[in-house]
C-alpha positions as CSV (number, residue, x, y, z in Angstrom):
1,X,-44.5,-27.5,-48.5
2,X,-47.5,-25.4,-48.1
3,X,-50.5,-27.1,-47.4
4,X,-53.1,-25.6,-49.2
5,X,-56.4,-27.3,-47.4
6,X,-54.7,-26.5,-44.4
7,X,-55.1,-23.0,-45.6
8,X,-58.8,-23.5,-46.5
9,X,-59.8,-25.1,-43.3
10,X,-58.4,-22.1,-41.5
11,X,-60.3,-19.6,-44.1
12,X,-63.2,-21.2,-44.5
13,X,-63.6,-21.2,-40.1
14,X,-62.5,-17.6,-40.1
15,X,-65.7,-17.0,-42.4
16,X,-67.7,-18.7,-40.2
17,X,-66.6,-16.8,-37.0
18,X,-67.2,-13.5,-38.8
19,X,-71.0,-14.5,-39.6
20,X,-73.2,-13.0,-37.6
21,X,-76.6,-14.0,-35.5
22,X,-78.4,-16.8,-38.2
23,X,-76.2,-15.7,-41.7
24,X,-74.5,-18.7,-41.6
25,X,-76.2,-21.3,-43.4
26,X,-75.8,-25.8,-42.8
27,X,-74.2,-25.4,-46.1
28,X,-71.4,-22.7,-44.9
29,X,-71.2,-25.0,-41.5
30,X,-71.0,-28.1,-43.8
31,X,-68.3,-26.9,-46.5
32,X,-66.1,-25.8,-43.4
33,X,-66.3,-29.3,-41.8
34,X,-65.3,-31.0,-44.7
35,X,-62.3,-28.3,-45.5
36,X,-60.9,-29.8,-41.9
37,X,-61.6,-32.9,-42.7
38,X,-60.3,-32.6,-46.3
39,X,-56.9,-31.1,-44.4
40,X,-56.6,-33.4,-42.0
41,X,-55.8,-36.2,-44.7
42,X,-52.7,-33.9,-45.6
43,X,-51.5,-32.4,-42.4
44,X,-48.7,-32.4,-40.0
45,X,-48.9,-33.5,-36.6
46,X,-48.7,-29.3,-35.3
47,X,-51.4,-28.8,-38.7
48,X,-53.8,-32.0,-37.0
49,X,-53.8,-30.0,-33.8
50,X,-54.6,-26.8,-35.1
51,X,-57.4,-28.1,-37.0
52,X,-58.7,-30.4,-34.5
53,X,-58.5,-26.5,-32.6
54,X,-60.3,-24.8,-35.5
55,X,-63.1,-28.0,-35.3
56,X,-63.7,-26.5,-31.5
57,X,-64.2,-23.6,-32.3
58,X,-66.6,-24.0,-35.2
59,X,-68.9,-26.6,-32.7
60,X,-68.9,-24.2,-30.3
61,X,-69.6,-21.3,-32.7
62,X,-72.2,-23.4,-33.9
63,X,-73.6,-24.3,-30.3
64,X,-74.1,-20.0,-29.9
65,X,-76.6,-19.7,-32.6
């Protein structure tokens, strides 16, 4: 079965990433937190780890700015 806030999660941090300097707003940082946490209530074990991956990546995307 295809987990479709899996999907989300991983779009919504791909948007992120491709924001550049200050275009990313709390609201684009906040809507892409809760799409992980939203697929994390859903996911599989391998989905959990990617996610709890993606969640990295957005902190530290966010730490940059």
């Amino acid at each position: 079965m295809e987990n479709n806030l899996f999907q989300q999660a991983k779009d919504a941090v791909a948007n992120m990433m491709n924001m550049q300097g200050n275009s990313t707003s709390a609201q684009d940082k906040q809507a892409a937190q809760n799409a992980i946490q939203a697929a994390y209530n859903e996911a599989s074990p391998e989905e959990k780890q990617q996610l709890q991956q993606l969640e990295n990546q957005l902190k530290q995307h966010n730490q940059l700015q």
